[in-house]
ZAMARGU-4260 file (C-alpha; in steps of 0.2 Angstrom, whole numbers, plus 5000, padded with zeros to 4 digits):
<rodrens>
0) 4862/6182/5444 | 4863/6198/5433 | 4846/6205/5421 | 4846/6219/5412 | 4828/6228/5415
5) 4823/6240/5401 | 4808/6251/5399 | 4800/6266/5390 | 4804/6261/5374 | 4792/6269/5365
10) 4796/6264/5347 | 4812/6269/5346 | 4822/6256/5336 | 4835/6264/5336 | 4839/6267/5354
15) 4832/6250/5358 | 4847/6244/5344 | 4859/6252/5355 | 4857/6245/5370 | 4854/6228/5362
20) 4872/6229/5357 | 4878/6233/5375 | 4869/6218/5382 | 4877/6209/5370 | 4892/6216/5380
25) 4886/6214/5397 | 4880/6195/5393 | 4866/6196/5407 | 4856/6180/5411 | 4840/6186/5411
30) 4833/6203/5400 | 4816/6211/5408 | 4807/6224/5399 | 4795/6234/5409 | 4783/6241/5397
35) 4778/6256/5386 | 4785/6246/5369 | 4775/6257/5357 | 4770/6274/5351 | 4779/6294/5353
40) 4793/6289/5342 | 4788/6283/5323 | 4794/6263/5323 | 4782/6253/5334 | 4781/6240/5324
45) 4799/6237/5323 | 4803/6237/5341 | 4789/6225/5345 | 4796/6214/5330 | 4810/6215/5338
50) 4805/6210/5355 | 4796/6196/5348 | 4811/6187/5341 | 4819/6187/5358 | 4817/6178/5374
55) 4816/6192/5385 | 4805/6194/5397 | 4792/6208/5393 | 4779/6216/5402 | 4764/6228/5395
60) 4761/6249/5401 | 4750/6259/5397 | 4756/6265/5379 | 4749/6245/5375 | 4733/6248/5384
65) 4729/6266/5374 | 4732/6254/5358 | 4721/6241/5365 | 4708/6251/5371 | 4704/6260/5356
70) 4704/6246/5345 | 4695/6235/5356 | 4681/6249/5357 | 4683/6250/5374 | 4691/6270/5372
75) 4682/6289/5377 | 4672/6295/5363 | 4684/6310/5365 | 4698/6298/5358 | 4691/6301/5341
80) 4695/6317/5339 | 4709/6316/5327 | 4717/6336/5334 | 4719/6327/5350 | 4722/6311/5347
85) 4729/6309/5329 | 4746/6301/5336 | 4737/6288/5343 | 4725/6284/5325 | 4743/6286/5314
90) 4747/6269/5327 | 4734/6260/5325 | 4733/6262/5307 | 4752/6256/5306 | 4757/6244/5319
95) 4751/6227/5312 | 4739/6213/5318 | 4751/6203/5322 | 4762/6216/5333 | 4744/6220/5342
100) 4738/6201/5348 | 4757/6199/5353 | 4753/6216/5364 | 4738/6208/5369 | 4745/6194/5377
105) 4758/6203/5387 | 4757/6202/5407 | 4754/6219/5416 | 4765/6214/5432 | 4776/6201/5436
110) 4785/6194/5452 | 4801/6183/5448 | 4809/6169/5457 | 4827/6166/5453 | 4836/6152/5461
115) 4848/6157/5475 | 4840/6175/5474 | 4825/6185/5483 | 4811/6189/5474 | 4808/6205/5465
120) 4791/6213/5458 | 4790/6222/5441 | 4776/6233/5435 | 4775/6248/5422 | 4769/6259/5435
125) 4762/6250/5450 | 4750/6235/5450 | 4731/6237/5445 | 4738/6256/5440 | 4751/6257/5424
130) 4750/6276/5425 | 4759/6278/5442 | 4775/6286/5440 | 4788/6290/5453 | 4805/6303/5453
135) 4818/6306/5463 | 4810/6320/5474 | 4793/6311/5475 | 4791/6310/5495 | 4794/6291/5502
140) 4777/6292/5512 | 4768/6293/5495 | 4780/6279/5488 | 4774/6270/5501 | 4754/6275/5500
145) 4755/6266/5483 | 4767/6252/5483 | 4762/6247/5502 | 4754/6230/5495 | 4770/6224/5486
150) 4778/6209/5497 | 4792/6208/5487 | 4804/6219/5497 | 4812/6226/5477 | 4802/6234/5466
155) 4804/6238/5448 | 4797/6253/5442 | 4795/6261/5425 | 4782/6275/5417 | 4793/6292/5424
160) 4807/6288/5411 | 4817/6293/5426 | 4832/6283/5434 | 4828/6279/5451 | 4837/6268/5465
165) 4830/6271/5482 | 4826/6263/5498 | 4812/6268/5508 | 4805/6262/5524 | 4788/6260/5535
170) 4795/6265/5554 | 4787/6255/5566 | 4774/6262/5582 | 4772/6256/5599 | 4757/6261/5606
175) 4742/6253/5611 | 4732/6258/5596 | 4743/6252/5583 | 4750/6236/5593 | 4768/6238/5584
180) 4763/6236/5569 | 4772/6248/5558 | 4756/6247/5544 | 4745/6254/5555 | 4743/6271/5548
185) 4741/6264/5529 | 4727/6253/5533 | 4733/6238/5543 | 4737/6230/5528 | 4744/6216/5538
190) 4756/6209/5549 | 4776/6213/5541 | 4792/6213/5547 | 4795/6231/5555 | 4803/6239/5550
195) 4800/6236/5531 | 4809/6244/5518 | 4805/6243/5500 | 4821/6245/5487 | 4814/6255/5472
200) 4822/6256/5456 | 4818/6261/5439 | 4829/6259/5424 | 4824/6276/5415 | 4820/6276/5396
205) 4826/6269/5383 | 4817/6278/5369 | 4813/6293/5377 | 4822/6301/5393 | 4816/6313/5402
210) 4829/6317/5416 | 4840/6327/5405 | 4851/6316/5396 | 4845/6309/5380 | 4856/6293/5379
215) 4847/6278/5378 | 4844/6270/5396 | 4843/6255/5407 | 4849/6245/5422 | 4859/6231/5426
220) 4852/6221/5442 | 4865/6209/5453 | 4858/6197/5467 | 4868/6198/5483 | 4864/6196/5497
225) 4848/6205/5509 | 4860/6210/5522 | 4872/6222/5512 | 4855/6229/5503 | 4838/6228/5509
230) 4827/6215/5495 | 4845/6208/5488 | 4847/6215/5473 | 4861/6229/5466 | 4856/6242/5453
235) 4870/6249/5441 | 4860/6261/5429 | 4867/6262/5411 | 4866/6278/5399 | 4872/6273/5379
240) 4873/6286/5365 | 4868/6283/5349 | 4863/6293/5334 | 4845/6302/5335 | 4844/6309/5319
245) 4838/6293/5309 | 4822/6291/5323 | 4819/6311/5323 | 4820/6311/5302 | 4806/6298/5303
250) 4793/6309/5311 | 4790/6320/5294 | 4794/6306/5284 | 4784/6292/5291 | 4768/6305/5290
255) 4768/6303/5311 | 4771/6323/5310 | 4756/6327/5301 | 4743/6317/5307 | 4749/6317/5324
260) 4748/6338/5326 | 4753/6345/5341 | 4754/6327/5351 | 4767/6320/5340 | 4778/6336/5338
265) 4777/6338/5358 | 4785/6320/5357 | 4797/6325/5345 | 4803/6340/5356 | 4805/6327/5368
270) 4816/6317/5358 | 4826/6331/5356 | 4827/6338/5374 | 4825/6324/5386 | 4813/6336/5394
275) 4795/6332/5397 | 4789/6344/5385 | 4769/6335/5384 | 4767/6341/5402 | 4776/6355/5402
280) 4762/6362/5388 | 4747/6355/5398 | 4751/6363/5412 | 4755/6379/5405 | 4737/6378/5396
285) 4728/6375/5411 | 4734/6390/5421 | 4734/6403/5405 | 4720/6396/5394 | 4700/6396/5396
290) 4697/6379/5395 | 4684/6374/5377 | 4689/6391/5369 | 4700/6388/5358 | 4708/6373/5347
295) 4722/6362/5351 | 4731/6368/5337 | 4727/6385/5345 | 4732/6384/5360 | 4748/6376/5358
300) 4754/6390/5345 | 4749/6402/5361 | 4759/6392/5370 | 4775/6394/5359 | 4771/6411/5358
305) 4772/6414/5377 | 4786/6402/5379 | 4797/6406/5366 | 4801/6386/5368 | 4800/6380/5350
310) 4815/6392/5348 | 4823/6383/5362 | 4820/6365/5353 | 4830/6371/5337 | 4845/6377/5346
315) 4845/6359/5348 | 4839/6350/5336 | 4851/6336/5329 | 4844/6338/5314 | 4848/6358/5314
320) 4862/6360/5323 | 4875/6343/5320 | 4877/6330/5331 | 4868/6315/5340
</rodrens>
């Protein structure tokens, strides 16, 4: 058995084209996407067109839910201000209704159960929380804090935009207090196998690396068997170039630029780096700016006058400088 798991598109047609092409390729039995279809990059509504002519296997993150929630009234009250949020109203007056009930629908985590392989868990982040991301450095006992309810010994994982194949474990204790069981210190969540090891893997971004590479990203998943890898299941991560410029051209064009403000030019740095750029400013912003002083606009032209970054984005900007 062999799927292609995707993620982090982030309406990016463009990308998303590209790796369709190299499935075509690859000829996998099964395609999974794993959330975060829409928004950052200016063509939502074509992705989740495309996606809806296929019969992959798609699963909703938390870019669907900040859709969702705002149109279903269910959003902060601070969501309306159109400084801070404008990125998000130019989406919701763009992507159609149709796009949105399809979103709507979407499951937020799914386990599958292929014939002749081990099951397998997929979520955006983790389940009941689609903003839990994970990276390479990120310590296995907080791995394990938050993914310590997943039977499934492999576990998909998106959200970080961040390729990620790893195994870690839940070492077992022997004395009287915990009884051998090796979930003792996280709960006693129940009675497992000791000890257990999850396989994590996430197939990066699609749309919208962040790792350092901009090429579009996935992963191809083989079933073999549990004994040569703990959960059964082999990750080969894919990275496909493919031309940015069209996607970052769209920004001014499409109006995103202007009525998204600092958000939307954030994700276009982004686009442009594979670099996470959006926390990258909020964490400066919070160790050098009093907090309800000045406006977003403000504080992010501090920003790029402390950081000299915008200067760092046009040395390699596509669009300024030549290539992909």
């Amino acid at each position: 058995m062999r799927l292609a798991v995707l993620a982090d598109i982030h309406g990016n047609i463009h990308a998303l084209q590209a790796v369709a092409a190299k499935l075509e390729e690859l000829q996998p039995d099964v395609v999974i996407v794993n959330g975060d279809l829409i928004n950052a990059v200016p063509f939502s509504n074509e992705v989740v067109d495309f996606l809806r002519t296929t019969d992959w296997s798609v699963i909703r993150g938390n870019h669907e839910f900040y859709y969702l929630d705002f149109v279903a009234g269910r959003a902060p009250e601070s969501w309306q201000d159109p400084e801070r949020w404008g990125q998000l109203h130019w989406l919701i007056d763009h992507l159609c209704s149709e796009n949105g009930t399809y979103l709507a629908a979407l499951p937020d985590d799914v386990a599958y159960y292929f014939p002749q392989s081990e099951p397998f868990r997929v979520a955006h982040g983790v389940p009941g929380n689609n903003r839990m991301g994970f990276i390479n450095r990120t310590p296995a006992a907080e791995i394990i804090s938050q993914i310590r309810d997943i039977s499934q010994a492999t576990f998909v994982n998106a959200h970080s935009h961040r390729q990620i194949d790893r195994l870690v474990s839940v070492e077992p204790r022997h004395d009287e207090e915990s009884g051998g069981d090796p979930f003792f210190l996280l709960e006693n969540k129940g009675e497992r196998s000791s000890p257990f090891t999850w396989h994590l893997i996430n197939p990066g971004s699609v749309g919208l690396p962040l790792n350092g590479d901009w090429r579009a990203q996935f992963a191809i998943m083989e079933s073999i068997s549990p004994t040569a890898i703990p959960g059964g299941w082999r990750a080969s991560h894919y990275r496909i170039a493919y031309d940015r410029r069209p996607a970052l051209a769209a920004y001014e064009a499409s109006g995103m630029k202007a009525a998204g403000g600092v958000i939307s030019e954030l994700f276009y740095w982004e686009l442009v780096t594979a670099q996470p750029e959006i926390v990258c400013f909020f964490q400066w912003k919070r160790a050098n700016l009093p907090p309800g002083v000045y406006t977003f606009q403000d504080e992010f032209d501090a920003y790029k006058r402390a950081t000299g970054r915008e200067a760092y984005i046009r040395q390699r900007d596509p669009l300024l400088v030549g290539g992909f």
